[in-house]
C-alpha positions in Angstrom: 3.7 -1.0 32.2 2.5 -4.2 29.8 4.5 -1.7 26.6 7.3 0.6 26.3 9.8 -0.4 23.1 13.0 0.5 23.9 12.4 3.3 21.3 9.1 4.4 22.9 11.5 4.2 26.8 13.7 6.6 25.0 11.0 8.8 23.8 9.4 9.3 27.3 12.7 9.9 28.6 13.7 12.8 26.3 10.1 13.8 27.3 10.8 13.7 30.9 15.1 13.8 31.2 15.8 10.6 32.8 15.6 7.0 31.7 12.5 5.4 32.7 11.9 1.6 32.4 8.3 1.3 33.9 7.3 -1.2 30.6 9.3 -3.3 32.0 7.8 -3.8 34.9 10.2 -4.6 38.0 13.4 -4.6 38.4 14.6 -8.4 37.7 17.6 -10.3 38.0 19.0 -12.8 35.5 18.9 -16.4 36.4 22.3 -16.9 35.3 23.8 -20.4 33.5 20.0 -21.9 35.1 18.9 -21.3 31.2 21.9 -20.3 29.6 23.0 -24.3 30.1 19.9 -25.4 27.9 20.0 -23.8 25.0 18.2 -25.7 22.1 17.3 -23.2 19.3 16.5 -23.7 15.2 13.0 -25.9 15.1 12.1 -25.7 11.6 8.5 -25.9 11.0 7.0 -25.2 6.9 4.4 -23.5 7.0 1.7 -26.3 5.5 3.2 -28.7 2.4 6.3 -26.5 1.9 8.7 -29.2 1.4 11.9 -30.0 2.3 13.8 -27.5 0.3 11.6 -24.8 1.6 12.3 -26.1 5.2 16.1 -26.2 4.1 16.3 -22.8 3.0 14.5 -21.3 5.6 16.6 -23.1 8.4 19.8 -21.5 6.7 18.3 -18.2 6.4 17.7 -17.8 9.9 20.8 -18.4 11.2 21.3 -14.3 12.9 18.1 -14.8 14.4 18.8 -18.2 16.1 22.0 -16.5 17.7 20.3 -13.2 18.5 17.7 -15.2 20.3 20.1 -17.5 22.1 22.3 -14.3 23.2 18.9 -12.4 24.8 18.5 -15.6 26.8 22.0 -15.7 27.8 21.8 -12.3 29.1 18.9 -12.6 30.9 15.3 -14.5 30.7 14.9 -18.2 31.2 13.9 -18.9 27.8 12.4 -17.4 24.4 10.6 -18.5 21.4 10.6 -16.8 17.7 8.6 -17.5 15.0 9.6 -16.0 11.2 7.5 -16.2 8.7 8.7 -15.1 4.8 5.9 -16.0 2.3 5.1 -19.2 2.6 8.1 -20.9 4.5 7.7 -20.6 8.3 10.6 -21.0 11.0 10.6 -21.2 14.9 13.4 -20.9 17.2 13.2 -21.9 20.8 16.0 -21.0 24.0 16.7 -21.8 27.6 14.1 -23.3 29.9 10.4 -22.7 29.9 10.2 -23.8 34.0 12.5 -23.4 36.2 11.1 -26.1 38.1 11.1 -28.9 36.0 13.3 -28.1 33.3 10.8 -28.2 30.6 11.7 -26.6 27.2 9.8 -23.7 25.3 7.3 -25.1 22.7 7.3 -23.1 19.5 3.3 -23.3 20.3 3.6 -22.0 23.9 0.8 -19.4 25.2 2.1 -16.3 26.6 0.2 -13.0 27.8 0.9 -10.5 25.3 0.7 -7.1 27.1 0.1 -4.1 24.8 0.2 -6.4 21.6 -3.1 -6.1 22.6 -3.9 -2.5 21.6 -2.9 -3.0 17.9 -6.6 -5.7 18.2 -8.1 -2.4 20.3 -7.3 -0.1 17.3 -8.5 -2.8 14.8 -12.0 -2.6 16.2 -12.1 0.9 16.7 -11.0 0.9 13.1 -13.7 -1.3 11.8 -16.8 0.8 13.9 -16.3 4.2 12.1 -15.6 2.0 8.6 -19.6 0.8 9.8 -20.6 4.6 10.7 -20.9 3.4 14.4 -18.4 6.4 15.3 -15.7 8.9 13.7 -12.4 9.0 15.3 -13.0 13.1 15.1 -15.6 12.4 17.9 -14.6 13.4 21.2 -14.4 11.1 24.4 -17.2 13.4 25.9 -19.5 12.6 23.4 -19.6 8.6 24.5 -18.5 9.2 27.9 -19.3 12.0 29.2 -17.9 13.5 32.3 -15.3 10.7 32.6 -12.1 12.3 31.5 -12.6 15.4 34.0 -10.9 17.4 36.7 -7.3 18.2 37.4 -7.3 19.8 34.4 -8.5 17.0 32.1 -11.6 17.5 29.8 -13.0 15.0 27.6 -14.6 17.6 25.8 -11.3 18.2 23.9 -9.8 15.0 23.7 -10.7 13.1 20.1 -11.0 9.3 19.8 -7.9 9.7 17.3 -6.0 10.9 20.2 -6.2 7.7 22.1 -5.2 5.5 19.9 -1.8 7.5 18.9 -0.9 8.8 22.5 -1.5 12.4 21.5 -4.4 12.9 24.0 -1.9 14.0 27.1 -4.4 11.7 29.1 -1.7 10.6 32.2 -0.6 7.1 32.2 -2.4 5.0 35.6 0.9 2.9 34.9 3.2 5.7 36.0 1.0 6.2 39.5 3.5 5.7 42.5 0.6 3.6 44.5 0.3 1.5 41.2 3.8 0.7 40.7 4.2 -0.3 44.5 1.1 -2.6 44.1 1.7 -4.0 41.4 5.8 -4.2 40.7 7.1 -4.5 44.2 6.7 -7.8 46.2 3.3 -6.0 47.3 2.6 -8.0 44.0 2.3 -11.0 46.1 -0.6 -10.0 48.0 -2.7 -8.2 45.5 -1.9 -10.2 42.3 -5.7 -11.6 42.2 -7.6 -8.4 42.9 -10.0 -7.0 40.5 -9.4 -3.5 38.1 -12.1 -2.2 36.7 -12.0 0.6 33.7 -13.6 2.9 36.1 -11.4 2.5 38.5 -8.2 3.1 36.4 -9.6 5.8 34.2 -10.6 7.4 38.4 -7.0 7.1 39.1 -5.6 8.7 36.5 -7.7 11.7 36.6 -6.6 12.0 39.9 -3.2 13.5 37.8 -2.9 16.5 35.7 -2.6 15.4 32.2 1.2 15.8 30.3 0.0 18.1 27.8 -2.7 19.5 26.1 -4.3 17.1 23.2 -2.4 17.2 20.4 0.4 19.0 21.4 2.6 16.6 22.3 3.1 12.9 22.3 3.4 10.6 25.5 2.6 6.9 25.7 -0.3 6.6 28.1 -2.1 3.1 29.1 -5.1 4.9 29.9 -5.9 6.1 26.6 -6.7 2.0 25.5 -8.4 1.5 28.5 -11.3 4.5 27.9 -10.9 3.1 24.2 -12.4 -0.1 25.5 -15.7 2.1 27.3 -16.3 3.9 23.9 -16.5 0.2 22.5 -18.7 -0.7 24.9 -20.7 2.1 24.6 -21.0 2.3 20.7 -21.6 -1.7 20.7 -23.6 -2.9 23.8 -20.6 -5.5 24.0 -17.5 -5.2 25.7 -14.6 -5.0 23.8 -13.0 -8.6 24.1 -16.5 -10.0 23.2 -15.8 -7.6 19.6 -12.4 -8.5 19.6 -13.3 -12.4 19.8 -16.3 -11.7 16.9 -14.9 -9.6 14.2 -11.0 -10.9 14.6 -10.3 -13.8 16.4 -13.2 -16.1 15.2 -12.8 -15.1 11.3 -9.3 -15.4 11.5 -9.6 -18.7 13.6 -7.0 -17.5 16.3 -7.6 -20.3 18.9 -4.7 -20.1 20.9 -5.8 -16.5 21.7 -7.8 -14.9 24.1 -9.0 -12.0 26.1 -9.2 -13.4 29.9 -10.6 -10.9 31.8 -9.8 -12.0 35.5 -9.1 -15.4 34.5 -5.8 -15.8 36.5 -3.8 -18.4 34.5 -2.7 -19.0 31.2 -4.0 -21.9 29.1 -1.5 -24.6 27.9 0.4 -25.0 26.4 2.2 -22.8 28.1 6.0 -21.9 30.1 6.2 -20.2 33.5 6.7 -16.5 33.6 9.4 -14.8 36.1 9.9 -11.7 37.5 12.2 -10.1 40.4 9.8 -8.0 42.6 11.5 -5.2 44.8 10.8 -2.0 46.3 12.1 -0.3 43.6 9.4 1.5 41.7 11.1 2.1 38.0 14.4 0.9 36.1 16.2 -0.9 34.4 16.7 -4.4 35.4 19.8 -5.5 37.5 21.6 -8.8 38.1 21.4 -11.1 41.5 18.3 -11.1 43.4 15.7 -13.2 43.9 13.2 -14.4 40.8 9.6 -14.8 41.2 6.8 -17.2 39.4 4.2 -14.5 38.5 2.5 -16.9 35.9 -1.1 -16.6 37.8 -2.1 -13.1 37.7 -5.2 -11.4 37.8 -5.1 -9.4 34.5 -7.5 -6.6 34.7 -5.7 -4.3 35.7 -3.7 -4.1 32.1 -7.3 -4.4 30.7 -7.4 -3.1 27.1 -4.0 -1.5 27.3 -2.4 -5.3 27.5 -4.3 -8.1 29.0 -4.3 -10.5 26.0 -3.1 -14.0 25.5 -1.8 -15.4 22.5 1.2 -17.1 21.2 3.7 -16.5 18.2 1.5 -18.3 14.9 -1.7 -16.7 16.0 0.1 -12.6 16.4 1.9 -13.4 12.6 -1.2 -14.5 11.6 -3.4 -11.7 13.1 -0.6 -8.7 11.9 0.1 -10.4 8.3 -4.2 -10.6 7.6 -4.1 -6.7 8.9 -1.5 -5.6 6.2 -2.7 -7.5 3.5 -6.3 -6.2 4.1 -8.5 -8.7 5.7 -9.3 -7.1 8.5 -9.3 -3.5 7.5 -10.2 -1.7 3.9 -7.8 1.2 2.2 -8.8 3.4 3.7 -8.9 2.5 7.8 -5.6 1.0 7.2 -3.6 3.9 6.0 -5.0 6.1 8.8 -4.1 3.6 11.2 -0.6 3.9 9.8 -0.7 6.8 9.8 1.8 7.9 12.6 3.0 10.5 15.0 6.6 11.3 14.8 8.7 11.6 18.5 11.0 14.2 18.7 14.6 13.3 19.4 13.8 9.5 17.7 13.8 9.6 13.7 13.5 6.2 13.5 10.5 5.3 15.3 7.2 6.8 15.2 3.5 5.8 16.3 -0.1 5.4 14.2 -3.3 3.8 15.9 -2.3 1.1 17.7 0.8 0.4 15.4 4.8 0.9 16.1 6.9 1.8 13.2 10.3 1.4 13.0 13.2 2.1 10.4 15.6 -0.4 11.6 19.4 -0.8 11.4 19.7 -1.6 7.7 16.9 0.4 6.4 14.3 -2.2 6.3 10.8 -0.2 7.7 8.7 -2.8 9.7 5.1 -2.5 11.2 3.8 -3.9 14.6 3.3 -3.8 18.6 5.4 -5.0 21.9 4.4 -5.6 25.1 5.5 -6.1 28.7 3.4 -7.5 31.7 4.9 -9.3 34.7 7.0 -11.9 33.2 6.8 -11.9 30.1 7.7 -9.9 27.1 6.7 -10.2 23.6 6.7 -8.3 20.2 5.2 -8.7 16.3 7.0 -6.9 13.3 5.4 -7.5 9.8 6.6 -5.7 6.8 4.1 -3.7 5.1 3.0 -6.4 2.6 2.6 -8.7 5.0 5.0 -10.8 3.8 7.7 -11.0 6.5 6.7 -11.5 10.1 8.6 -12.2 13.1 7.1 -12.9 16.8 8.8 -13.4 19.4 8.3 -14.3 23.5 10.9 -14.0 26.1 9.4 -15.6 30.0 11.6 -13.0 32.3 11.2 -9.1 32.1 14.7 -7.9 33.1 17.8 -7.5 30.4 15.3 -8.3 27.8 17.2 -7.0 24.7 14.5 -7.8 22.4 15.2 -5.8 19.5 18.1 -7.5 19.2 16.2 -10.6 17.4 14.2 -8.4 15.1 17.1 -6.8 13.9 18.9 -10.0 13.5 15.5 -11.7 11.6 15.1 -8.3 9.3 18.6 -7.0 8.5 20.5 -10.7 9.2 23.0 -9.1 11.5 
């Protein structure tokens, strides 16, 4: 639901034969020349004392990415925002309309939920407690939680903590659950949109399905898999996992526009509006006309650990270029999380712990996370030094052609 690239869509759908679009979320429609009308992109912002020639060159650098974002928005959403960072010049690019309502603009320092950005912070910890001794990745999800993964076939006993974080654990997907989808992506929505998830409860429904495959024999993108990632946390800690998050990542790195809000329903300013189209329809891709929603307020635990964060564009560059230039993780917890999983039938995208990799268009090999959750979709892509960054936020979930910018800000076409 809250993640599925277009590359990891594709992957589940040579899995499973047909196209399947449920990390997007509903089915919305465009809203049309509403945002294409205000299209304001190109706010250069240097990154601290840069200077005006560094603010020069990096506003003619950027010119592919200021088009690729104002196409997206064309297309589809109400508005985006970008943020590239190369070294030590910075640029932010804004499009369309933040709210519909009042016409407001996107601020290049707009708050947005994340979705699953937020498992790459997930992995991050788990990363950091075996580099401590406080668990091994080889252990298995019996050992911490025993008796939870269980029944229709499932068994925790053979399901490593490694196989979480890289989708290989065959654990089903809560996200894919008819009942869910209804509730949560149809205009049922409406009426349950501030009720309470709990990990128990999502981990409960998805035993209630046979798992895909048996650990490690396949590979199958799987929201559950973060959420009983956020119970070993617990368990191994005392704390839950956004109070780790908050301590060994967000405080150090001071990420204040960032947060994890439990069931905190709204999203703290600055912020847009986030739209959606709800419908009956269950899974697909998104389709034009129809009837747009506000879905800004939204009890979020029932993404949980697989995507209930909130952030904004200088905080996720921040957070990914500190993880690849070693700040948050040593040698050696950083090459196993990228270490990855290749996907049959998709050479140029594969998956580590909590990290995307992807060999774009023009060669170029970036590092990072999306996410989708109603409303709103979002991704981060770092180059392995950390050097070039790229985050992006678009406020609608239908005809989001995200990977168009990232291609555009990496490859300049």
């Amino acid at each position: 639901m809250y993640e599925h690239t277009h590359a990891a869509d594709e992957a589940r759908s040579s899995q499973r034969g047909a196209r399947r679009r449920a990390g997007r979320g509903t089915r919305i429609a465009a809203v049309g020349a509403m945002a294409a009308a205000v299209l304001t992109t190109g706010l250069t912002l240097p990154a601290s004392a840069a200077g005006a020639q560094d603010a020069s060159a990096a506003r003619a650098g950027h010119e592919a990415t200021r088009t690729a974002l104002e196409s997206v928005v064309h297309e589809g959403p109400p508005g985006g925002i970008v943020r590239a960072e190369l070294g030590h010049t910075t640029w932010a690019g804004r499009a369309g309309t933040a709210d519909l309502t009042t016409g407001r603009k996107p601020r290049a320092d707009d708050r947005f939920r994340v979705g699953s950005i937020t498992k790459t912070f997930v992995a991050t910890v788990m990363l950091q407690l075996e580099a401590e001794g406080r668990l091994s990745l080889d252990d298995t999800v019996d050992h911490w939680l025993p008796g939870l993964v269980a029944g229709n076939g499932n068994d925790g006993s053979k399901i490593k903590l490694r196989q979480l974080l890289n989708h290989t654990s065959g654990i089903y997907s809560y996200t894919d659950d008819e009942t869910f989808k209804r509730q949560e992506f149809s205009t049922d929505f409406l009426q349950h949109r501030y009720e309470t998830w709990t990990p128990h409860r999502i981990v409960r429904l998805a035993m209630t399905h046979r798992p895909a495959f048996a650990p490690g024999d396949d590979w199958s993108y799987s929201d559950t898999n973060y959420v009983i990632a956020s119970m070993v946390i617990r368990k191994a800690t005392g704390h839950s996992y956004a109070h780790e998050i908050e301590q060994r990542i967000l405080r150090p790195l001071h990420l204040n526009s960032t947060s994890v809000p439990g069931t905190r329903v709204r999203v703290p300013g600055p912020s847009g509006r986030a739209y959606s189209k709800l419908t009956g329809e269950l899974a697909g891709p998104g389709e034009p006309g129809g009837t747009v929603y506000d879905v800004t307020e939204l009890n979020p635990s029932f993404a949980g650990a697989a995507g209930e964060m909130i952030s904004n564009n200088q905080d996720l560059n921040r957070f990914y270029r500190a993880l690849f230039s070693g700040r948050l993780l040593k040698e050696p917890e950083l090459k196993k999380m990228m270490t990855t999983v290749s996907i049959e039938g998709l050479p140029n995208f594969s998956y580590g712990l909590g990290l995307m990799k992807m060999t774009l268009s023009c060669g170029t090999e970036v590092w990072g996370h999306n996410g989708g959750i109603q409303g709103s979709i979002s991704q981060t892509m770092v180059t392995a030094d950390g050097d070039h960054a790229l985050s992006l936020n678009f406020n609608g979930d239908w005809n989001v052609h995200e990977q168009r910018v990232v291609d555009a800000e990496f490859c300049g076409a």
